[in-house]
N, C-alpha and C positions, 0 to 999 in steps of 0.2 A: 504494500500500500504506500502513494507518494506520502511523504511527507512536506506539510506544508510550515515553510521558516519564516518567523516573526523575531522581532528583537524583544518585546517584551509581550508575553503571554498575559492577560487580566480575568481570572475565573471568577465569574460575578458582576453581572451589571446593575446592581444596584446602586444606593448611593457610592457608597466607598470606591467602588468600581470604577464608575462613570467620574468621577472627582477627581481619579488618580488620571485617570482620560484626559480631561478639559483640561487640569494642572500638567500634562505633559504636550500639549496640542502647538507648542513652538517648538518642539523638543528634535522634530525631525525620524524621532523613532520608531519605526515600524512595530503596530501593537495590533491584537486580536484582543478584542472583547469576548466570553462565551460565557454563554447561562442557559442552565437546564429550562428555560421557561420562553414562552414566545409572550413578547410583548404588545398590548397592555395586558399585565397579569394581576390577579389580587395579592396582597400582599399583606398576612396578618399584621396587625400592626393601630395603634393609638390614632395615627395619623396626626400628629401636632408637630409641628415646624417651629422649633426652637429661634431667639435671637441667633444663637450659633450657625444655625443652617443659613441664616439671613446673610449674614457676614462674608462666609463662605465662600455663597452665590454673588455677591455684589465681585469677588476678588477673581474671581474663572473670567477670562477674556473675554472678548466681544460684547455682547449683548443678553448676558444669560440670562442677570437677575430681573431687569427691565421686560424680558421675555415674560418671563415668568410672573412677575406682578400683570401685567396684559392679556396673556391667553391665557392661563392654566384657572381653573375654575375652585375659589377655596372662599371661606370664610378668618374674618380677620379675627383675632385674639386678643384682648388688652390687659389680661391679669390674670391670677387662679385666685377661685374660692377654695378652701381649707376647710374641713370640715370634722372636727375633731370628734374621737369614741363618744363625747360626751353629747353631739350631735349638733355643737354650737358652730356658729357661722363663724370664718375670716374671709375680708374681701381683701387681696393683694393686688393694685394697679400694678404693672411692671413698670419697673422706672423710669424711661421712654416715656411710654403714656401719663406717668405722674407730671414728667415737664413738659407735658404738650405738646409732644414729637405727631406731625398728623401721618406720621409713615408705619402703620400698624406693626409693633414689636413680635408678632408671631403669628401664624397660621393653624388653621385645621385643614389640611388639602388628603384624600385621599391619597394613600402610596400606589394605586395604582395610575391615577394621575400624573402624581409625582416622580414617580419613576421612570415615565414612557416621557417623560417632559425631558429628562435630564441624559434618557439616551437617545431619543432625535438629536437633540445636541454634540453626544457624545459619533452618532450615525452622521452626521455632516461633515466632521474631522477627515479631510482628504488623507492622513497617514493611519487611521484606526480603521481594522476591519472589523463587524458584529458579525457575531455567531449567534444563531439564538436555538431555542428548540432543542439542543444539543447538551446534551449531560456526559461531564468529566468521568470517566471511568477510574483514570488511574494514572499518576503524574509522578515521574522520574528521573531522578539525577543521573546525568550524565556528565563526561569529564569535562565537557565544552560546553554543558547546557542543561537545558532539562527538554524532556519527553512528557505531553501531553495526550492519550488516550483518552479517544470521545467514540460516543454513539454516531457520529459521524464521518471519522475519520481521524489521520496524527497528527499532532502540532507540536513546532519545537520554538525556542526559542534561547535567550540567553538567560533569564531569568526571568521567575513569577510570582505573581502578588496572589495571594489569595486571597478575594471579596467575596468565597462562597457558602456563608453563613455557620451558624452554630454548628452543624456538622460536615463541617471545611471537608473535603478530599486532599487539597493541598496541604492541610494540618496533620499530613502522615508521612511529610517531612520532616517535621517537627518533634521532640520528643516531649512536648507539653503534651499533657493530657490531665487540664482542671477536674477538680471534680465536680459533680454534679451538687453536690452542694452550693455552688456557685453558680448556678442556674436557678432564674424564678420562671415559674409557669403563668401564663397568660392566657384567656380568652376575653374575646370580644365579638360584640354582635349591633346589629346596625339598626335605628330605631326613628319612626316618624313620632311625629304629635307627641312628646317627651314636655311636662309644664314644669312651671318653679325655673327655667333657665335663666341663668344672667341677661340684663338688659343690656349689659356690654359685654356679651360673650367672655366670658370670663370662664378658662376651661374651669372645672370643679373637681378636686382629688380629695374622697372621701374613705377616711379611716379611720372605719368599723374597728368596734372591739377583737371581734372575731377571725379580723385578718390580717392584723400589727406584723410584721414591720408592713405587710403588705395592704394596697386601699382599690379602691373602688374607685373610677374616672367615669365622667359624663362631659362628652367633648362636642359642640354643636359646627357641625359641619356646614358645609353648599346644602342649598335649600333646605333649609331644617333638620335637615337627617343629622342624628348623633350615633356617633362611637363610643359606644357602653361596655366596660370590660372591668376585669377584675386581675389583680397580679397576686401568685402566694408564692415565696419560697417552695423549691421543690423537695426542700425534708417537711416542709410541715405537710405537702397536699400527697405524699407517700406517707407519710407516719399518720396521719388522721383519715386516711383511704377517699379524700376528698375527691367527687366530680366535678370540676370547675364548671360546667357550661351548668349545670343542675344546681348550682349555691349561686352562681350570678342570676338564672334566673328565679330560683326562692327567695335572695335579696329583694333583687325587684318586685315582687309580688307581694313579698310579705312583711317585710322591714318598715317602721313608723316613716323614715326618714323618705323613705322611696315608692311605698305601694302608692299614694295619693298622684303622687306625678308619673308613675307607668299605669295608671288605671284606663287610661284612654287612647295609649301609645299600642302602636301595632310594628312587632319587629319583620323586616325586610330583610334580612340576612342571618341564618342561624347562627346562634356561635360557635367559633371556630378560635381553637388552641393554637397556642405558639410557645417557643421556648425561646429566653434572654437569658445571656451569656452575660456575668455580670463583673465588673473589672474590679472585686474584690481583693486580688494579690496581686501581684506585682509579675507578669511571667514574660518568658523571653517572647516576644514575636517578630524574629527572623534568623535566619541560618543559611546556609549556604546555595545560593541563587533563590532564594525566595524570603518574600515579607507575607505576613497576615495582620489583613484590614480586618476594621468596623467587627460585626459578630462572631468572624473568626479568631481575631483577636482577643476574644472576651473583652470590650469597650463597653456597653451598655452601664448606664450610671445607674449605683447600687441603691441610690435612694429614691429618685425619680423615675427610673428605669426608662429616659431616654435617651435612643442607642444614634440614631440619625445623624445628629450633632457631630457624635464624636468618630461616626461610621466617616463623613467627610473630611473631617479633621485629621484623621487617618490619610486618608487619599494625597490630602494637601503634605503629609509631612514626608510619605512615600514617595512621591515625586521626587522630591529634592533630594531624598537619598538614593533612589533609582539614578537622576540625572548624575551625579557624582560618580556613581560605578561606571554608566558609558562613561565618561570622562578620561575614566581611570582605567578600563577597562579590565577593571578588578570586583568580582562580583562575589567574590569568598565569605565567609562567618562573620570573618572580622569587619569586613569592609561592610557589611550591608548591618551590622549591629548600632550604625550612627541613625538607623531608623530607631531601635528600640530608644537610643538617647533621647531622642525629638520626642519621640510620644511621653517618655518620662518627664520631661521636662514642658511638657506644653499640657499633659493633663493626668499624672503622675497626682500630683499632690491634691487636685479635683477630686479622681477615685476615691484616694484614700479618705477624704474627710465625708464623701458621698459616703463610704461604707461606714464611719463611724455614726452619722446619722441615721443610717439606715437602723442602727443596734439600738439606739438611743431612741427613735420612733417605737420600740417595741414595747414599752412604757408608755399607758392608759393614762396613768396621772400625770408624767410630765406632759405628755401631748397637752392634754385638757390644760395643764397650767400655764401652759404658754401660749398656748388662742387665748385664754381668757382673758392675760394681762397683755396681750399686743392689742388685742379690744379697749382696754381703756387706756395706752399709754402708746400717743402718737411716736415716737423715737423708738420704739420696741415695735412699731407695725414696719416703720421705711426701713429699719435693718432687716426682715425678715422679707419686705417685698426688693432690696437690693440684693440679697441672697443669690439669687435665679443669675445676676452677671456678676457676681462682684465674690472671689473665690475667700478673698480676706473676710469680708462677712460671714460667709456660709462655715469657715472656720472656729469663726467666734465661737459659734452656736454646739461646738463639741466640746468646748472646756467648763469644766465644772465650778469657774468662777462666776462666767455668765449665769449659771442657774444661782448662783449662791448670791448675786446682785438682786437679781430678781426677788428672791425672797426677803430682801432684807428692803425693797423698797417700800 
């Protein structure tokens, strides 16, 4: 069978995918795109568009993000409501919107939207070929390169990135293997005529007693439709024999907080499971001719659990270490490990305070005491609605001074 030679092989056109794409589109390097799925595909998933992903898109050449505000069909976001075990309201503006920015600080866009957006984009690139339809078999180091085995046919290249999700094929490169402890389980399902929504779309992350560290999200999408899901760590929803789609929807139907506003809602999409890879520990992601991006990776934020963000943020740092190895035309352990530096150092110290939060939300009472008092004390509300951009804040929020302020005020 011919083999067909690319300089950089890209398994996965999702974000991470298509970013390491755009961020290489002056680069001159001959690249394949392939993913098991023909595009537009669904794509489990919250669907919220972080300021990060904002950013991101503004920085990829041309006309992406301009694109993208213009044709891609979403609803705009200006803050989250917090909803603590104790069932008490917080409204957080994000801070953008607090200073009257009129350029909406995030999005609800479907990922299947979103996705098929960013690879027409990524399809226009005169040096990138797409593959679509076509599922990775089995990928191999050679002394010159690596070998690509697909449902369709070989592919070789000098090096590969692997963008193809929580159970990566290219991550058998690799000799990480997290554990599943560090995966939370997800489903979500798609919902019309949903009451009680914010007047400023304000997504809503709601956390129930019953699901600490993990909550409950109600995200109002393009034309009313909402994205309704629930996230549990996967040792609690194995050690308690939980059905996730069967507790989102007994939530829904039967909880104070929720059967009033699903009484009239009719769901359009059953729910559907997914697994987050969640960047709990610190692990190698790259080795010799190959990186892993976004859910390969395990990037997905341990306390918010979005992965999107940090899926592109990936792409972006990749590039510029991929660009250095042609460079150098050194594409070894060592040389391609100035990726794992980049990711350390650009969202290293994020994770880590994401997961301490994360621990820290598993606590009924602290939750409850800190909605309560950011409800009556304006400087305690704008630190927790600056959180979301500002890494030093969301820090604060893990040291035991901070709580010990609080009560002595």
């Amino acid at each position: 069978m011919e083999e067909k030679m690319y300089d950089l092989i890209i398994a996965g056109a999702g974000p991470a995918g298509c970013s390491l794409a755009l961020c290489l589109a002056d680069s001159g390097l001959r690249m394949a795109i392939i993913d098991k799925d023909l595009f537009p595909r669904k794509k489990i998933c919250g669907d919220a568009l972080s300021g990060k992903v904002l950013s991101i898109m503004k920085r990829f050449s041309g006309q992406v993000y301009q694109d993208f505000i213009a044709s891609v069909e979403k609803e705009p976001s200006w803050g989250i409501r917090f909803v603590g075990p104790n069932l008490k309201e917080l409204d957080l503006p994000f801070t953008s919107a607090r200073a009257g920015s009129p350029e909406p600080p995030g999005f609800v866009c479907p990922r299947s939207s979103f996705d098929n957006f960013l690879l027409k984009k990524v399809s226009a690139l005169p040096n990138v070929t797409v593959i679509q339809d076509t599922k990775i078999l089995e990928v191999t180091l050679l002394s010159e390169g690596i070998r690509v085995n697909t449902s369709r046919g070989v592919y070789t290249g000098k090096v590969i990135a692997g963008a193809d999700g929580v159970h990566s094929v290219v991550r058998s490169l690799s000799q990480v293997a997290p554990s599943k402890k560090d995966h939370c389980l997800g489903v979500r399902a798609y919902f019309e005529n949903v009451s009680g929504l914010h007047p400023e779309n304000f997504i809503e992350l709601i956390f129930l007693r019953k699901l600490l560290p993990g909550y409950l999200w109600i995200f109002k999408g393009p034309s009313g439709t909402c994205n309704v899901g629930l996230g549990l760590l996967h040792q609690q929803v194995i050690s308690r024999k939980i059905n996730l789609s069967a507790l989102l929807l007994e939530l829904l139907n039967n909880h104070p907080y929720l059967r009033s506003r699903f009484r009239d809602a009719k769901m359009i999409d059953r729910p559907q499971a997914h697994t987050l890879p969640l960047g709990s520990y610190r692990i190698r992601r790259s080795g010799n001719r190959f990186v892993l991006l976004g859910d390969a990776a395990y990037l997905v934020d341990p306390f918010s659990g979005e992965g999107i963000g940090n899926a592109m943020a990936s792409g972006e740092c990749a590039a510029r270490a991929i660009r250095n190895c042609f460079l150098n035309n050194c594409f070894s352990e060592s040389d391609l490990f100035a990726y794992d530096t980049m990711i350390e150092k650009r969202m290293g110290r994020e994770l880590r305070v994401s997961t301490l939060l994360q621990r820290l939300s598993r606590s009924p009472f602290l939750f409850n005491y800190v909605v309560g008092k950011a409800n009556k004390n304006i400087d305690l509300k704008e630190l927790l609605s600056g959180m979301f951009t500002n890494e030093d804040l969301r820090a604060k929020l893990t040291r035991p001074a901070f709580y010990l302020s609080l009560l002595l005020r």
